[in-house]
N, C-alpha and C positions, 0 to 999 in steps of 0.2 A: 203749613200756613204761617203766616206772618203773623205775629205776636199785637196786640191793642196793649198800649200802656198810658196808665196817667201819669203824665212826665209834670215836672214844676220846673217854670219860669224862672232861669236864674238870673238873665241878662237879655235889656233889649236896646239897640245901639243903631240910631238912624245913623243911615252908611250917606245917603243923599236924598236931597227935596221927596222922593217918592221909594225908595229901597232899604228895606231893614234889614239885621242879622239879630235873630232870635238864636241866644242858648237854653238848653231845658235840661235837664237831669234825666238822662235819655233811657234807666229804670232797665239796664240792659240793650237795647234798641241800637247800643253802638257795637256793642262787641262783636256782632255777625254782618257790619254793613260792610257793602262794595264800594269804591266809589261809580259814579256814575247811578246809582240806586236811588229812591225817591222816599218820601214819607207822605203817607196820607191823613190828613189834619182834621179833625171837625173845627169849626172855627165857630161855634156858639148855636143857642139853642135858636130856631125855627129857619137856619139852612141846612136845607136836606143834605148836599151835596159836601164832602169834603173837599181840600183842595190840595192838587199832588205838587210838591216842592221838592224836590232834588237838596242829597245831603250836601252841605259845604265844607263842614271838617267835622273830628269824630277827638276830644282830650279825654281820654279817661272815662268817668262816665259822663261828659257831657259829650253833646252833640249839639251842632250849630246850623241854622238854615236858614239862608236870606231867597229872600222876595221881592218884587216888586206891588206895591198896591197896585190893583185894578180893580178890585169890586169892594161890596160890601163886604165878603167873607177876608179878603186880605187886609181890609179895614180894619175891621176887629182885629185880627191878628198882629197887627201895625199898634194898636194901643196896649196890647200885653205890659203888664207889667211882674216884675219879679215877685214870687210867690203865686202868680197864675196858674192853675192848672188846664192842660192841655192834652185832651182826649186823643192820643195816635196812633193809628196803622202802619207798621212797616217793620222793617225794610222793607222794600216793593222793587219789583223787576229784577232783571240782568245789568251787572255792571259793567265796567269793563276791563277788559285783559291786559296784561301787563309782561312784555317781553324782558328777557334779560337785561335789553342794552338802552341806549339812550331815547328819549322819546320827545317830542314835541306835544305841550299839550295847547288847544285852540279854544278860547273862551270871546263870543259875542256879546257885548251887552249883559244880559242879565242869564245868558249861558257860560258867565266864566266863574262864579259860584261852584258849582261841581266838578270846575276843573283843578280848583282849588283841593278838593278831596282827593281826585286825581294824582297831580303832583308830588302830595305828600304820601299817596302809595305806591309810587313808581319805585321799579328794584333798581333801574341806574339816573343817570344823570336825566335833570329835564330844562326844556326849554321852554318857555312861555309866550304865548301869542294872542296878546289882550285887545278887541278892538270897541269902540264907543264912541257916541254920535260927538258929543261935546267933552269938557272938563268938566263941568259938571256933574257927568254921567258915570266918572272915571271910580270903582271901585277894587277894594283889594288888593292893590296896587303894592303896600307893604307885606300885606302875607305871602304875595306868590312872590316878590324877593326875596322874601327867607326861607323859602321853598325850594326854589329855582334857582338854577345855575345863573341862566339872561333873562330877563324878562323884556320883552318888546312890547309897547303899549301905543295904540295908532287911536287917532279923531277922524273922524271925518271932513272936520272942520279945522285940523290943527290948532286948536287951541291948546290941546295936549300931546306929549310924545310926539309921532311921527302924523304929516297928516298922508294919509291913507287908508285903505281896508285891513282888514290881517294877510289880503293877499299879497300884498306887497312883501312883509318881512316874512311873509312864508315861502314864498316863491325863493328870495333869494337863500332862507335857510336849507331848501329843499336840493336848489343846486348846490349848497357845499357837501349837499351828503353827510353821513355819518348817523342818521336816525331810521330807527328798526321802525317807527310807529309814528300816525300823530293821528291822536287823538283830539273831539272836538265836540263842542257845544255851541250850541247858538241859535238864528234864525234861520230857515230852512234853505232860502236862496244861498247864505254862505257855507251852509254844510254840504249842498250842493257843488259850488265853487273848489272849496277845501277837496271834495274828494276827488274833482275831476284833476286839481292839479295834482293830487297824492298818487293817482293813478295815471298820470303821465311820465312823474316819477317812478312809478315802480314803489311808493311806499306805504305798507300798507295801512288802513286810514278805520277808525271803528268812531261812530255820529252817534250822542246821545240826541235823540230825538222829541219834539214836543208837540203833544196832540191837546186835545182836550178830553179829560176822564171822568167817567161817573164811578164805577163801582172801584176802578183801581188794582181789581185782581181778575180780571179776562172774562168775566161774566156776560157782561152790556153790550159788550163788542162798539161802543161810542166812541175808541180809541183806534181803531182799525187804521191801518198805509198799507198798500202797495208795495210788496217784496219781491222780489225775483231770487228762486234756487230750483236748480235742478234745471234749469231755462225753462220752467215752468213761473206766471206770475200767480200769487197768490194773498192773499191779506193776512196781515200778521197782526197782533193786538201789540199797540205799544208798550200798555202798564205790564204785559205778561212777558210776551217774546221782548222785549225792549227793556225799556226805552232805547238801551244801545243795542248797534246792530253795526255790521261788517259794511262799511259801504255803498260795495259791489253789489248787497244783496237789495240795496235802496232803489226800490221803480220812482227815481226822480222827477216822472213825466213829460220825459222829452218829446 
């Protein structure tokens, strides 16, 4: 079972208009994390529900996790200040796997957080594939260069970097070859995208995926998708089988 600790607030650092990066004193919590793995948070007293946040990086004994505000529980969370205590669950889920050789890692939006963990656990070289609506919205930008061998970074709108998807600079990284892996976070149409051109490739592609969670350790089954193995379809819980998962084994719902 995953360990409950009361972690304290060391640092809390708006990243942009609505995205935090919270550090804590991670009380153990970091030593046994994956990347791709999550944390489950209480965020204050009379919400039942914690709320599941994917690790960003792991120093020592701190551990770090950014967010975006969307409700009252990330609210709270968003006002933390240093010396807070913060009730947590986790490590939580399957992380992901990490080949000898070089790897591309793919972070959307508020999916490139965990890719951030990612990167800095990879055993060879890595390549970065950052995409975001505006400049604005552009975050970590510094860490996964100092992470990362390249780092590409697309708008939608080109205000920033390249304007494009990630599919653009993945597409063309994919035709030059030389990556065992590319790993990927984000929104599900582009983890979708991501794996169909990895798999036209030939390279193999593993999706941190994101549901919405109640209990956080496979109980509630309120996290359940659609898997395919064995060519059999079947439901897998996110927070337990997951959040990452091989692809190939993703019922994208075509």
């Amino acid at each position: 079972m995953p360990d409950a600790c009361i972690c304290e607030v060391t640092e809390n650092k708006k990243l942009n208009g609505s995205v935090f990066a919270v550090t804590v004193e991670c009380c153990g919590l970091g030593s046994g994390a994956r990347a791709g793995q999550f944390l489950h948070i209480d965020c204050g007293e009379g919400l039942l529900l914690r709320r599941p946040i994917s690790i960003c990086s792991v120093r020592g004994d701190e551990l770090t996790f950014v967010f975006e505000v969307k409700g009252e529980g990330t609210r709270r969370l968003s006002k933390g200040l240093p010396g807070q205590k913060l009730d947590i669950l986790g490590p939580l889920g399957n992380g992901f796997s990490f080949p000898d050789g070089d790897i591309l890692v793919v972070g959307g939006g508020i999916g490139a957080p965990p890719m951030l963990f990612a990167a800095c656990s990879a055993k060879g070289g890595v390549t970065a594939v950052l995409g975001f609506r505006e400049r604005g919205c552009v975050i970590l930008e510094d860490e996964f260069e100092a992470a990362c061998g390249k780092v590409f970074v697309t708008t939608d709108d080109g205000s920033f970097g390249v304007r494009s998807t990630v599919m653009g600079p993945l597409g063309e990284l994919l035709r030059g070859g030389g990556f065992e892996a590319v790993l990927a976070c984000g929104p599900r149409p582009m983890l979708r995208a991501v794996a169909g051109l990895c798999e036209g490739h030939g390279v193999p592609c593993q999706v941190s995926l994101e549901e919405h969670m109640a209990c956080g350790v496979g109980a509630c089954l309120v996290c359940v998708c659609a898997t395919v193995k064995d060519g059999e379809v079947r439901m897998s819980r996110v927070c337990r089988d997951g959040p990452v998962f091989d692809a190939r084994e993703v019922a994208w719902g075509e």
